[in-house]
C-alpha positions, -999 to +999 in steps of 0.1 A: +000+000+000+015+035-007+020+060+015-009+081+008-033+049+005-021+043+043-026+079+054-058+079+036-070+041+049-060+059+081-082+091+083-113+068+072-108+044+095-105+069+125-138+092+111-157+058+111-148+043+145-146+081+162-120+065+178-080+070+179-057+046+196-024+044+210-002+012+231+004+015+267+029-003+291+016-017+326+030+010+343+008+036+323+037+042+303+026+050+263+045+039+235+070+058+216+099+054+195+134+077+187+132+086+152+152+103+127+167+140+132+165+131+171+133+131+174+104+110+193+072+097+174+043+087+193+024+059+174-013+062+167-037+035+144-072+038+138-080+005+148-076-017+180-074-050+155-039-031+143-025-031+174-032-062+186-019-075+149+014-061+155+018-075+191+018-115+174+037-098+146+064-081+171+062-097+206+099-088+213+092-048+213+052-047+223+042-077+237+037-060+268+013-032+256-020-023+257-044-006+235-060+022+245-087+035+227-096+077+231-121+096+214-109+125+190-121+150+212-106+133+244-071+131+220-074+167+211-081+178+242-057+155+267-031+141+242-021+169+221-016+194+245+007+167+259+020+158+231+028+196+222+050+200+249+072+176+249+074+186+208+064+147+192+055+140+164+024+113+154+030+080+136+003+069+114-007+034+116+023+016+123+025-017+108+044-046+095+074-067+115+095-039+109+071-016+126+066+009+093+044+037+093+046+074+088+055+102+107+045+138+105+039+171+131+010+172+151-004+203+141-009+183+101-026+152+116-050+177+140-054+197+101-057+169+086-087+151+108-105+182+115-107+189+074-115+149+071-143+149+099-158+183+083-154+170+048-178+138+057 
């Protein structure tokens, strides 16, 4: 699937189940990964079946997560500021053994889903 065919897959899947969610530790800790430039992504898939695909797919690395699920109102109103201050940036959909997806600023995927939800 290409990249926009993901993002897109993505977007759809999140305005249909009103729902974003993320992977959390047993201590409450979320899920993130060091990128490139330095930076830290915080994953995000529009479905709980992707998360729980990856965990047979990738025991080693999230085995011990969770998915949480979090309305996109709760997200923009809990996560983002959150996410704002400690300047991460959002990976879409996550997927495959090697844990591919794609990352971009927080401020585009809040653009992004707003103009999505609006345009439905």
């Amino acid at each position: 699937m290409s990249i926009g065919a993901q993002i897109d897959k993505f977007y759809s899947e999140a305005r249909e189940n009103q729902l974003l969610w993320f992977a959390e530790f047993p201590d409450g800790i979320a899920l993130e990964f060091d990128v490139a430039d330095g930076n830290v992504s915080f994953p995000i898939w529009s479905s709980k079946s992707r998360i729980l695909r990856l965990k047979k797919l990738s025991p080693g690395v999230l085995g011990k997560v969770e998915p949480r699920g979090i309305s996109w109102e709760g997200f923009k109103e809990h996560v983002v500021p959150l996410l704002e201050s400690k300047n991460r940036l959002v990976s879409l959909n996550l997927s495959g053994k090697n844990l591919r997806g794609f990352d971009l600023p927080l401020e585009q995927l809040v653009r992004n889903f707003e103009r999505t939800r609006h345009d439905s």
